[in-house]
C-alpha positions as CSV (number, residue, x, y, z in Angstrom):
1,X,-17.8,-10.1,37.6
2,X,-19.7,-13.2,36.7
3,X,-23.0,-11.9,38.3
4,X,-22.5,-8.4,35.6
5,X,-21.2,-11.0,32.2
6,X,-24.3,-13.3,33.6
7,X,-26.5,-10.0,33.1
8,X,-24.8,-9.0,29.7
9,X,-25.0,-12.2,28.5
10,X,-28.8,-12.6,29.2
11,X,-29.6,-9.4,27.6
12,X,-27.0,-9.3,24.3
13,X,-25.4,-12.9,24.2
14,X,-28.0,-15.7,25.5
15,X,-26.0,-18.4,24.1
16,X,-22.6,-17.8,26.4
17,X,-25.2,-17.5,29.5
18,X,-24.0,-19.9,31.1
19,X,-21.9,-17.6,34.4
20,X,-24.2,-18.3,37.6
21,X,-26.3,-20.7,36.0
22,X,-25.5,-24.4,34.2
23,X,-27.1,-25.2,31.3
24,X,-27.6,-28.4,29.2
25,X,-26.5,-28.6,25.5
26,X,-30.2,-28.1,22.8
27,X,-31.4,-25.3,26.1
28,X,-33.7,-22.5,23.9
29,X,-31.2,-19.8,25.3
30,X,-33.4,-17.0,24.0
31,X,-36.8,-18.2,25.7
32,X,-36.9,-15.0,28.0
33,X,-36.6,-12.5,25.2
34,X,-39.3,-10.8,23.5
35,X,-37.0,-9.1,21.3
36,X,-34.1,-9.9,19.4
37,X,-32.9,-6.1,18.9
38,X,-30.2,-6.1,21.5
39,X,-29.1,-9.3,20.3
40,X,-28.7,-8.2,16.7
41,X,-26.4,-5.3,17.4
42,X,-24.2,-7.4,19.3
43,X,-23.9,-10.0,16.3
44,X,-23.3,-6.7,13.9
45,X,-20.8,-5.3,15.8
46,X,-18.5,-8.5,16.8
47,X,-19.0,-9.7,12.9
48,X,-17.4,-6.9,11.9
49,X,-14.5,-6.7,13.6
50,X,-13.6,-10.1,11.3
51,X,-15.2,-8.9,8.3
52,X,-13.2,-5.2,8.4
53,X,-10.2,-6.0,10.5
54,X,-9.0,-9.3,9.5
55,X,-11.1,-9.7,6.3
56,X,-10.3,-13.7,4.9
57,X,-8.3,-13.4,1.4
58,X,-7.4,-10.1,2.0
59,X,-3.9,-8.6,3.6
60,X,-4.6,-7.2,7.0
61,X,-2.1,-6.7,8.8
62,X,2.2,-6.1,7.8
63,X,5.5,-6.0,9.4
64,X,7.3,-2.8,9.9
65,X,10.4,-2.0,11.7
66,X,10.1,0.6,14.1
67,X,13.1,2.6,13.3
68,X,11.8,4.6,9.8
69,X,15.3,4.4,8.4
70,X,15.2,0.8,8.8
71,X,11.7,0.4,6.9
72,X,12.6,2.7,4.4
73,X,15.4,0.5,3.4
74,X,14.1,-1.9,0.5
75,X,16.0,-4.6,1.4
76,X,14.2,-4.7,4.7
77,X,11.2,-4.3,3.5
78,X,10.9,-7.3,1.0
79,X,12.1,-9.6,3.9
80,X,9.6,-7.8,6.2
81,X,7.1,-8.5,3.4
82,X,7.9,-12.0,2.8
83,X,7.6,-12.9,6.5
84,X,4.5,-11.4,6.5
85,X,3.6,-13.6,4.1
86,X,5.0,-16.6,6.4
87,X,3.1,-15.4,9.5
88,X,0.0,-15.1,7.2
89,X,0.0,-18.9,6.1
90,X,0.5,-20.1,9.2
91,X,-2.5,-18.0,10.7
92,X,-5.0,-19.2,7.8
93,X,-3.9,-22.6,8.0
94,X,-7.1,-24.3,9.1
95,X,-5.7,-26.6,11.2
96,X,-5.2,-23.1,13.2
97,X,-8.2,-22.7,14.1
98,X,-7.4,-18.8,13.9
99,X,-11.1,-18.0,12.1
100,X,-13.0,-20.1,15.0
101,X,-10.9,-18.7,17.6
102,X,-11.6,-15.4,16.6
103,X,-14.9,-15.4,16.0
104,X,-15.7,-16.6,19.6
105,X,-13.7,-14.2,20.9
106,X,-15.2,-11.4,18.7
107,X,-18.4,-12.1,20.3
108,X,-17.2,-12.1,24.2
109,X,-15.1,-9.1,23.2
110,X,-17.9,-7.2,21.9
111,X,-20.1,-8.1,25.3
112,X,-18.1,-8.6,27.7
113,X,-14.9,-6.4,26.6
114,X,-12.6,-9.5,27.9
115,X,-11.9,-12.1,25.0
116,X,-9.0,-14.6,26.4
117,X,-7.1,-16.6,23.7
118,X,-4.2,-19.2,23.9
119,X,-2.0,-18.5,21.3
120,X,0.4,-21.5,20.9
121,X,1.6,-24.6,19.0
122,X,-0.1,-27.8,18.6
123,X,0.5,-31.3,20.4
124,X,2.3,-32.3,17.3
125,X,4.4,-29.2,17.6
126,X,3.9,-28.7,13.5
127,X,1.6,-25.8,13.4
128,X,0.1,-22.8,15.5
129,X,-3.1,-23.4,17.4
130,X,-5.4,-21.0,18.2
131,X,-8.2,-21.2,20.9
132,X,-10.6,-18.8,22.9
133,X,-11.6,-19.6,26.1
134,X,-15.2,-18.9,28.5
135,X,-14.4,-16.0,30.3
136,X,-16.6,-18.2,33.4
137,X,-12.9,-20.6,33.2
138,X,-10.3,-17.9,33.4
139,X,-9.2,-15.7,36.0
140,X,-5.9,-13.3,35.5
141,X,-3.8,-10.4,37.7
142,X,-2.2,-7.3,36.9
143,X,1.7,-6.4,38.0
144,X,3.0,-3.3,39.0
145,X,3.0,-1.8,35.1
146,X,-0.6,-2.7,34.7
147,X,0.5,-6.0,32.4
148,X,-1.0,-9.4,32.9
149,X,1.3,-11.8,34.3
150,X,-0.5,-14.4,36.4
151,X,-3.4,-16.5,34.5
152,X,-5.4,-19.9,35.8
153,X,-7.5,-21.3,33.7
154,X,-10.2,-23.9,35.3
155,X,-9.7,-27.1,32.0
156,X,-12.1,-30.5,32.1
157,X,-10.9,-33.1,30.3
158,X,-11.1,-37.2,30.4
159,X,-9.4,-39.7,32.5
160,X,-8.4,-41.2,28.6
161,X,-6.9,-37.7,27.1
162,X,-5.2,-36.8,30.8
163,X,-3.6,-39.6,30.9
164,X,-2.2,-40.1,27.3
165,X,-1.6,-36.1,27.3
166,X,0.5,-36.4,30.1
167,X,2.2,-39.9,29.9
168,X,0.6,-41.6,32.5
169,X,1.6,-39.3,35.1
170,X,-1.9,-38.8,36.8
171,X,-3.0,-39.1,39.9
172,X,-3.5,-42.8,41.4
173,X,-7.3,-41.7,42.2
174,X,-7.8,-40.9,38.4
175,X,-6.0,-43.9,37.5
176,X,-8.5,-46.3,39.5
177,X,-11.7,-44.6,38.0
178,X,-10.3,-44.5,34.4
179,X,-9.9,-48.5,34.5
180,X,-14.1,-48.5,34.6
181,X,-14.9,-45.2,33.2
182,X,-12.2,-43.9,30.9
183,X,-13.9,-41.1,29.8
184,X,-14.6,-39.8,33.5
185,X,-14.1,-36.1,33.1
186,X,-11.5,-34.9,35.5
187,X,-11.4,-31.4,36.8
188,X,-7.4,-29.7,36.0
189,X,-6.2,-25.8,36.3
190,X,-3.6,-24.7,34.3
191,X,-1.2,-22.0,35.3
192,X,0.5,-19.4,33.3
193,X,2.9,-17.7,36.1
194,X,6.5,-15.8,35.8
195,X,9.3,-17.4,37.0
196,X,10.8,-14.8,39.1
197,X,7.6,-15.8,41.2
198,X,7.5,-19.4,41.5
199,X,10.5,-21.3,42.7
200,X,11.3,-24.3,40.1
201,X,13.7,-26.3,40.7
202,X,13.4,-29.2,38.7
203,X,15.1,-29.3,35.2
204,X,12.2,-27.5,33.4
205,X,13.6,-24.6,35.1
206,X,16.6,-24.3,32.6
207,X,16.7,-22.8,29.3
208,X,19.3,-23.5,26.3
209,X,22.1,-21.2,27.4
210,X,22.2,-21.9,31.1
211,X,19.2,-19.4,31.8
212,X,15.9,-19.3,32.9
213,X,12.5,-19.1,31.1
214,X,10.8,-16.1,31.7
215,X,7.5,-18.3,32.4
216,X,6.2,-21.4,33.8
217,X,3.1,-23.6,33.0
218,X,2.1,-25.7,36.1
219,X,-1.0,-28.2,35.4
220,X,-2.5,-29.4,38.2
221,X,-5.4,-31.9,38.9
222,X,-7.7,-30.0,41.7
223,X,-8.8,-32.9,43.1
224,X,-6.2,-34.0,45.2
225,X,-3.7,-31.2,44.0
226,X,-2.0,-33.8,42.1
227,X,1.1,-32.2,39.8
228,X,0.8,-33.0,36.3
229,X,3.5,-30.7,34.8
230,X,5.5,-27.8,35.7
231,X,7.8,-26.4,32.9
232,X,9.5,-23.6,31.8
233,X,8.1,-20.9,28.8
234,X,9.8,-18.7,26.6
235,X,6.7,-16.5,26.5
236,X,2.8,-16.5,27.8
237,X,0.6,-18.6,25.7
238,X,-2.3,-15.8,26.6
239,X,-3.6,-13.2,24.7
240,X,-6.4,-11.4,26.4
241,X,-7.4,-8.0,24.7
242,X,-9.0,-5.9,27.0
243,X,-11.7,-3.3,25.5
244,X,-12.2,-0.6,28.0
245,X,-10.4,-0.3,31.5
246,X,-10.6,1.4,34.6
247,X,-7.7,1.7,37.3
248,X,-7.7,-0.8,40.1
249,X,-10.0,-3.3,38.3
250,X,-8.0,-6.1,36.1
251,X,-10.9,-6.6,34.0
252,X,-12.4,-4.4,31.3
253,X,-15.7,-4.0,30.0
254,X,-17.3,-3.1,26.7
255,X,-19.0,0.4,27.1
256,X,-21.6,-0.7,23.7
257,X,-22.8,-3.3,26.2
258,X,-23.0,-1.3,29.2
259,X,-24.3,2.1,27.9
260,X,-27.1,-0.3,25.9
261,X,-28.3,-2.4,28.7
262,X,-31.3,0.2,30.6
263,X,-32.4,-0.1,26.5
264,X,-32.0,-3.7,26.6
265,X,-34.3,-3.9,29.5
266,X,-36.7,-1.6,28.7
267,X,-37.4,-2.6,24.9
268,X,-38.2,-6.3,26.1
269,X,-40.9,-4.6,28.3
270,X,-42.1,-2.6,25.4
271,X,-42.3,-5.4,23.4
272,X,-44.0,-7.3,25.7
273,X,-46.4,-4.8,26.3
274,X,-47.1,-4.3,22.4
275,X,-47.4,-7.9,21.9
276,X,-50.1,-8.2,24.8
277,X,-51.8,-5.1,23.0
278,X,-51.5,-6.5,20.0
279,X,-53.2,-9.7,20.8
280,X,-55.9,-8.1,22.7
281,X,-56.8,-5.6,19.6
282,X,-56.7,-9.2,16.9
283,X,-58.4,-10.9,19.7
284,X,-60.2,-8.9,22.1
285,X,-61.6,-9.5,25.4
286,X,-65.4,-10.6,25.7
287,X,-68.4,-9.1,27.7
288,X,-70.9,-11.9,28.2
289,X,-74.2,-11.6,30.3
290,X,-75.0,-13.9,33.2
291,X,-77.4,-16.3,32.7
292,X,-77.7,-15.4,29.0
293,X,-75.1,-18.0,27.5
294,X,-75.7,-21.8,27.3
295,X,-72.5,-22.9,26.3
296,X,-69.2,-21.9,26.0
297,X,-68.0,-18.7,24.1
298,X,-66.3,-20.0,20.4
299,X,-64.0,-17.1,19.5
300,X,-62.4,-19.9,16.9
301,X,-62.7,-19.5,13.5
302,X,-66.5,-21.1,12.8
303,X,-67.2,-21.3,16.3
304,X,-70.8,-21.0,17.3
305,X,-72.1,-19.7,20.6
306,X,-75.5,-20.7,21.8
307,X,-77.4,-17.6,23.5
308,X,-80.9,-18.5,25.4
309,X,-83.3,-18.3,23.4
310,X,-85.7,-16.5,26.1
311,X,-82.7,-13.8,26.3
312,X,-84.3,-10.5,25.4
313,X,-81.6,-8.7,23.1
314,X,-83.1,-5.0,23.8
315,X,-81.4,-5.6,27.1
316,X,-78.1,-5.4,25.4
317,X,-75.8,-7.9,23.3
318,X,-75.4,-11.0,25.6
319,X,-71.9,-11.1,24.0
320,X,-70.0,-8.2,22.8
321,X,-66.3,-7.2,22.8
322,X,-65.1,-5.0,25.1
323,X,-64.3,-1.7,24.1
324,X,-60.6,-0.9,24.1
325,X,-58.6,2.6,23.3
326,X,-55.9,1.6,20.9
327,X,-54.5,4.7,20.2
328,X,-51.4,3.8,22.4
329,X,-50.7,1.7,19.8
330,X,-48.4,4.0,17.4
331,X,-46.8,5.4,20.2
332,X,-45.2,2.1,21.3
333,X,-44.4,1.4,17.9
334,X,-42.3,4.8,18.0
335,X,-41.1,4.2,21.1
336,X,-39.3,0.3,19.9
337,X,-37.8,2.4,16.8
338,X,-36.3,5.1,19.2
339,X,-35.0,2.2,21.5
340,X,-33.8,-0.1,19.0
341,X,-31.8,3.1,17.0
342,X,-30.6,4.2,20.6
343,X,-28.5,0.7,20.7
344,X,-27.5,0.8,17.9
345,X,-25.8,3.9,18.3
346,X,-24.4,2.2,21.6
347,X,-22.8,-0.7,19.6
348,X,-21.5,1.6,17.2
349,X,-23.4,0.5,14.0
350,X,-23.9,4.0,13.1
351,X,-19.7,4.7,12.9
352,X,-18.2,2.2,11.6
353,X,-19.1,2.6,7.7
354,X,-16.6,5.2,5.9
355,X,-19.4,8.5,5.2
356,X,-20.5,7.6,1.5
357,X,-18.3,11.0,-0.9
358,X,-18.9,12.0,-4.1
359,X,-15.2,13.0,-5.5
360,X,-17.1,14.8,-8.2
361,X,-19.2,16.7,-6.5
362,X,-16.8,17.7,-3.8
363,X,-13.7,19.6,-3.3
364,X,-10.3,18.0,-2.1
365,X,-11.0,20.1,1.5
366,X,-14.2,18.6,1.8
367,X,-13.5,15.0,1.4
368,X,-10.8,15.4,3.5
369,X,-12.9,17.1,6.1
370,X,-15.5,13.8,5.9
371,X,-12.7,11.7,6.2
372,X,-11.0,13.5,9.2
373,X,-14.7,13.6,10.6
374,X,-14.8,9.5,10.0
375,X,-11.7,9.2,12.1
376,X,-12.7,10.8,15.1
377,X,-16.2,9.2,15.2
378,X,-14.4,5.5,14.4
379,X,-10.9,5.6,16.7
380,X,-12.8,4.8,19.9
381,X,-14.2,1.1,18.1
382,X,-10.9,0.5,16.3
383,X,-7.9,1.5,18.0
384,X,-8.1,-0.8,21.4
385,X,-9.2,-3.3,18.8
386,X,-5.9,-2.7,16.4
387,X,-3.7,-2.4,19.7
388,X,-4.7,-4.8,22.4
389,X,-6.2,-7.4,19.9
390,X,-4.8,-7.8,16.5
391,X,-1.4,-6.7,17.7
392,X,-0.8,-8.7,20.6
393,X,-2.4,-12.0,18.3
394,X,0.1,-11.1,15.8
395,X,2.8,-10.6,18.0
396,X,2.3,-13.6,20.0
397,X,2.1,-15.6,16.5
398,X,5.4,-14.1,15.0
399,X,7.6,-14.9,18.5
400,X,6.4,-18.7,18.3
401,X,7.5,-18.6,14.5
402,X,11.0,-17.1,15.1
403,X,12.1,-19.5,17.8
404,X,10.9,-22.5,15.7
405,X,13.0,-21.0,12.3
406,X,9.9,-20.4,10.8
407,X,11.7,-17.4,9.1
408,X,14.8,-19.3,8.4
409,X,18.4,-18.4,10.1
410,X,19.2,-15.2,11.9
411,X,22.1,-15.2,8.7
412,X,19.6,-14.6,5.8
413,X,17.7,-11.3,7.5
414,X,19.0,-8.3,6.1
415,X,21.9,-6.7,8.4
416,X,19.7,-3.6,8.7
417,X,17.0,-5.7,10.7
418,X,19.2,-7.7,13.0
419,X,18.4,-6.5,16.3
420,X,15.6,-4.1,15.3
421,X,12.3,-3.9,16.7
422,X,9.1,-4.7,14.4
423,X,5.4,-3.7,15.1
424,X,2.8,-4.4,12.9
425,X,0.6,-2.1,10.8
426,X,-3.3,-2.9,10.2
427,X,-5.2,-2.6,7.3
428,X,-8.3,-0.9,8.8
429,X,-11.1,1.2,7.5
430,X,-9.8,3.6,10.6
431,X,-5.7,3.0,8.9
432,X,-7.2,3.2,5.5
433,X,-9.0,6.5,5.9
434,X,-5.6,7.6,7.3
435,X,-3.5,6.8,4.5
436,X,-5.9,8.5,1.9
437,X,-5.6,12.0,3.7
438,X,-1.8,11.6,3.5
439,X,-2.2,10.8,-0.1
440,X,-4.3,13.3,-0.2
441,X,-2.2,15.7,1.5
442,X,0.4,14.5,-1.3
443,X,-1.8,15.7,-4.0
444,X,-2.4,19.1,-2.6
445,X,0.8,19.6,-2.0
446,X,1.9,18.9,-5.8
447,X,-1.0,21.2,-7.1
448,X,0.2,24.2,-4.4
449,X,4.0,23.4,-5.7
450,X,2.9,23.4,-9.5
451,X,1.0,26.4,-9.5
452,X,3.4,28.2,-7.4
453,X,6.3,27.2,-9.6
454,X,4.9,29.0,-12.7
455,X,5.7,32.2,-10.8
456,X,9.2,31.1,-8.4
457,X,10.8,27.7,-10.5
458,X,13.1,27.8,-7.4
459,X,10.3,26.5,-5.1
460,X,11.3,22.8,-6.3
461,X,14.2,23.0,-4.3
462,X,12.2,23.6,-0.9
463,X,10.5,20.0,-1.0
464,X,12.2,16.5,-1.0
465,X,10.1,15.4,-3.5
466,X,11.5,11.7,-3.3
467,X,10.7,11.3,0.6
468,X,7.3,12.7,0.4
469,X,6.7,10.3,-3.1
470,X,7.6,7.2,-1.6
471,X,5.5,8.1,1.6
472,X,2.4,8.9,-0.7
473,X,3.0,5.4,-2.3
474,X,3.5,3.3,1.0
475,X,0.3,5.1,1.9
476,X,-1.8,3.7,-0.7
477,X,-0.7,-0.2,0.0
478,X,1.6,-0.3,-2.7
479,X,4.4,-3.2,-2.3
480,X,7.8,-2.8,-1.2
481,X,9.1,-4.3,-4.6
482,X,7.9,-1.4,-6.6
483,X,10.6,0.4,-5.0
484,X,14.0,0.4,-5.6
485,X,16.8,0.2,-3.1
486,X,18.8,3.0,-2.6
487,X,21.8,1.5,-4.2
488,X,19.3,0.7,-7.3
489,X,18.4,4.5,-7.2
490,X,22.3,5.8,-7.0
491,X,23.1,3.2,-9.8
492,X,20.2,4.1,-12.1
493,X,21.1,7.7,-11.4
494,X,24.5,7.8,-12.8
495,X,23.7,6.1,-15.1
496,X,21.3,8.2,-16.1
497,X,24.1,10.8,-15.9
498,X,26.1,9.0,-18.7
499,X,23.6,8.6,-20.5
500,X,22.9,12.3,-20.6
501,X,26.7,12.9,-21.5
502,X,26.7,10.7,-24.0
503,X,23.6,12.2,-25.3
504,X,25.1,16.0,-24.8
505,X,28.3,14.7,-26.8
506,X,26.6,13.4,-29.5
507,X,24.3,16.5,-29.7
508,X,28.0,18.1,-29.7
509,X,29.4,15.9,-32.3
510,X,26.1,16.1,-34.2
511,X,26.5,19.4,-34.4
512,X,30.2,20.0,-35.6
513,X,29.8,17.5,-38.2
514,X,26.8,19.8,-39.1
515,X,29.2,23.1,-38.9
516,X,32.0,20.8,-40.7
517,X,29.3,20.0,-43.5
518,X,28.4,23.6,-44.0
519,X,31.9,24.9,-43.9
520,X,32.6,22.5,-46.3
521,X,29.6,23.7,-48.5
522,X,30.3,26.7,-48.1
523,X,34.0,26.3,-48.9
524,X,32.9,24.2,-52.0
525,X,30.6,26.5,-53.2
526,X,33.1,29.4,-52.7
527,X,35.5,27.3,-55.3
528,X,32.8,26.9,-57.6
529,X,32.2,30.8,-57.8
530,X,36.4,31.4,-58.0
531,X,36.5,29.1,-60.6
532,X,32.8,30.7,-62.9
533,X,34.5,34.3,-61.7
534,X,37.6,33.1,-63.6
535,X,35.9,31.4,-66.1
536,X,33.8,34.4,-67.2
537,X,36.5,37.3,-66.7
538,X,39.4,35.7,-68.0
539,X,40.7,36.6,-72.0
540,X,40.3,35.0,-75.0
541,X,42.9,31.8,-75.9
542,X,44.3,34.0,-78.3
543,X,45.1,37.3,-75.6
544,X,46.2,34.5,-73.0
545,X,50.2,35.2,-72.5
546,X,51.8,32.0,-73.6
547,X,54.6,31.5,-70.9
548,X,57.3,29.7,-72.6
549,X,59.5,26.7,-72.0
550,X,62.8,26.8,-69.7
């Protein structure tokens, strides 16, 4: 393995070449290249895994429980949101060191398809620490399920830091050469190994509760095997995301490297070649005549060159350049285009840009066909990358928090979340061109409903139009606080429902006060006409019977 990451590294990453061969620090790495092509599309392709899968500022990744009726609950989701929010302060704190880790990483990943990173707290035990490690240092084993359990990691360090590190507990050799050279680098190996396969029986072997850790750390100094520490873990400092595997072999490789590296080799001969060709056509070889030149040839700029003068020059030029066919020329300039494209198709640079779509000028079907196209060409690059990198980081990150409180007591999660599982979900160009087909798929559905509607209004009751809402608006990133809790939903619901019956009885009321007012009118004017009929039929004062007094 380090002979191959030697070779990848000479050809795509000439700074980490440093396998089978040592190095000092100022060495011009890139001496033995012609080109930097190859080089190029590695840098491309390992800056944007930052700069598109954990972009700076931006929210990348978010809790979810695994169970959807837990994360549908609301209650859930804010504390799942505000965790996240926890986790991602501690990750961009820069005492982390998350961006630096990550970027070397990036880079190894991207080459070598290996990217080791210790995922733990600091000496001070106030704050995560992040750090990637040269692949040349660590060495790991598979189990039985295919997991990584066993890790040694080959760790210089000085007499001075050992010693204080560990509290004096070094070996007496070390102790002898630190008194005249304190900063004597010592060689150490640390140990990441499960406890059901080392027998500890000193009191690191305990956990709170009577148990055992699951892991143990051993340090060791190699000279001498001198113990430094042995104690137990909770959980394996390691994350090492592994690109692309093959059965039997514990360590993965990155197929942009590996399909690109016959290119690699043959565009530094190319370009070799074209510079030779190059040079020769600017400055071209000479054809001088014996005997004919008294001093040496000046091809500088002003040079002079002294011929004999007795040289007769209808014998020929007694110096001319030598003829040359150039017309190979274009053809290695189309051959370096055709090699360089052809790697950068290995390292993915074509694929990982969403296909530029013109909503206007396309129908729903089509964008959604360019999208579903996107996904196929993109999964390869991103998923490994969303699964056996940013996953296992942020797991790692969001165990360490929970055991240190980071998330307060067990008491203030949500009922609904004790016990459950979480995962985490990505925001990816590959998870973002996901969610817009769903959303997508949302609106289609709501046009087909509408239009079918206008001929069956019964149709309405064939879709749960709440369910597939709030999935459309999860799908587009909206936050968990836009939505209401379901007990916010029922209460708003009925009293809706009053509302409406409050509303129907005062339409009710309304309107028998409006019947009421016209009865009365009507009853009113019905007088008035009694009493004008009476008025205009009855007889004179003097014909009107007098009735007279009992």
């Amino acid at each position: 393995m380090m002979s191959l990451w030697q070779e990848l590294a000479n050809n795509f990453y000439p700074e980490r070449a440093d396998f089978t061969v040592s190095r000092t620090w100022g060495h011009e790495y890139a001496a033995h290249l012609m080109t930097a092509a190859p080089v190029l599309a590695r840098r491309d392709l390992a800056n944007q895994f930052a700069s598109m899968l954990r972009p700076r500022g931006k929210p990348w990744f978010k809790l979810s429980a695994q169970d959807e009726a837990v994360d549908d609950d609301v209650a859930a989701s804010d504390w799942l949101e505000w965790a996240t929010g926890v986790m991602r302060r501690a990750m961009e704190d820069p005492a982390a060191k998350f961006q630096r880790a990550t970027k070397e990483a990036d880079h190894d990943f991207a080459t070598f398809g290996n990217a080791p990173i210790k995922v733990e707290f600091n000496q001070a035990r106030n704050g995560m620490l992040y750090r990637a490690c040269h692949l040349r240092d660590v060495a790991w084993a598979e189990n039985a399920d295919g997991d990584i359990e066993p890790v040694h990691q080959k760790w210089n360090v000085d007499a001075r830091s050992l010693d204080k590190m560990f509290r004096g507990n070094i070996s007496a050799s070390t102790k002898q050469k630190m008194v005249k050279d304190p900063y004597h680098e010592v060689q150490c190996r640390q140990i990441i190994i499960p406890a059901d396969n080392y027998d500890l029986t000193g009191s690191g072997a305990k956990a709170p509760g009577g148990g055992r850790f699951p892991w143990v750390s051993i340090y060791i100094e190699c000279e001498g095997e001198h113990i430094l520490e042995e104690r137990g873990l909770w959980d394996s400092p390691w994350v090492i995301p592994r690109w692309q595997t093959l059965s039997g072999n514990p360590y993965a490789f990155s197929p942009a490297a590996m399909i690109a590296v016959p290119d690699a080799r043959m565009i530094q001969k190319v370009a070799l070649t074209m510079l030779e060709a190059n040079e020769k056509a600017a400055n071209p070889p000479m054809v001088a005549v014996r005997d004919a030149l008294r001093s040496d040839i000046a091809l500088y700029a002003g040079g002079v060159t002294i011929v004999d003068a007795e040289y007769d020059e209808r014998l020929g030029e007694a110096l001319r350049p030598l003829t040359q066919d150039m017309r190979g020329l274009s053809n290695g300039t189309e051959m370096l285009t055709r090699i360089e494209e052809a790697i950068k198709d290995a390292f993915y640079l074509n694929k990982i840009n969403l296909p530029p779509m013109d909503g206007a000028a396309m129908t729903a079907t089509e964008i959604r066909a360019r999208i579903e196209e996107y996904i196929r060409a993109a999964l390869p690059l991103f998923e490994p990358i969303e699964h056996e990198y940013n996953a296992a980081l942020c797991d790692k990150t969001f165990d360490a928090l929970k055991r240190a409180n980071a998330f307060g007591s067990p008491d203030q999660m949500p009922d609904i979340l004790r016990g459950a599982d979480v995962k985490f979900k990505f925001q990816s160009p590959l998870q973002e061109a996901v969610e817009k087909a769903e959303a997508q798929t949302f609106q289609e559905m709501m046009t087909l409903t509408a239009g079918a509607m206008q001929i069956e209004p019964g149709l309405k009751d064939e879709l749960d139009l709440r369910r597939s809402y709030r999935d459309a608006v999860r799908a587009i990133g909206s936050p968990a606080r836009w939505l209401l809790t379901d007990e916010q939903v029922a209460g708003n619901a009925e009293a809706r429902q009053k509302q409406e019956k409050i509303a129907q009885m005062m339409a009710m009321v309304q309107q028998g006060a409006g019947v009421a007012q016209s009865v009365g009118n009507a009853a009113e004017s019905m007088g008035t006409a009694a009493q004008a009929v009476r008025q205009g039929f009855a007889p004179p004062p003097e014909q009107q019977l007098v009735t007279p007094p009992v």
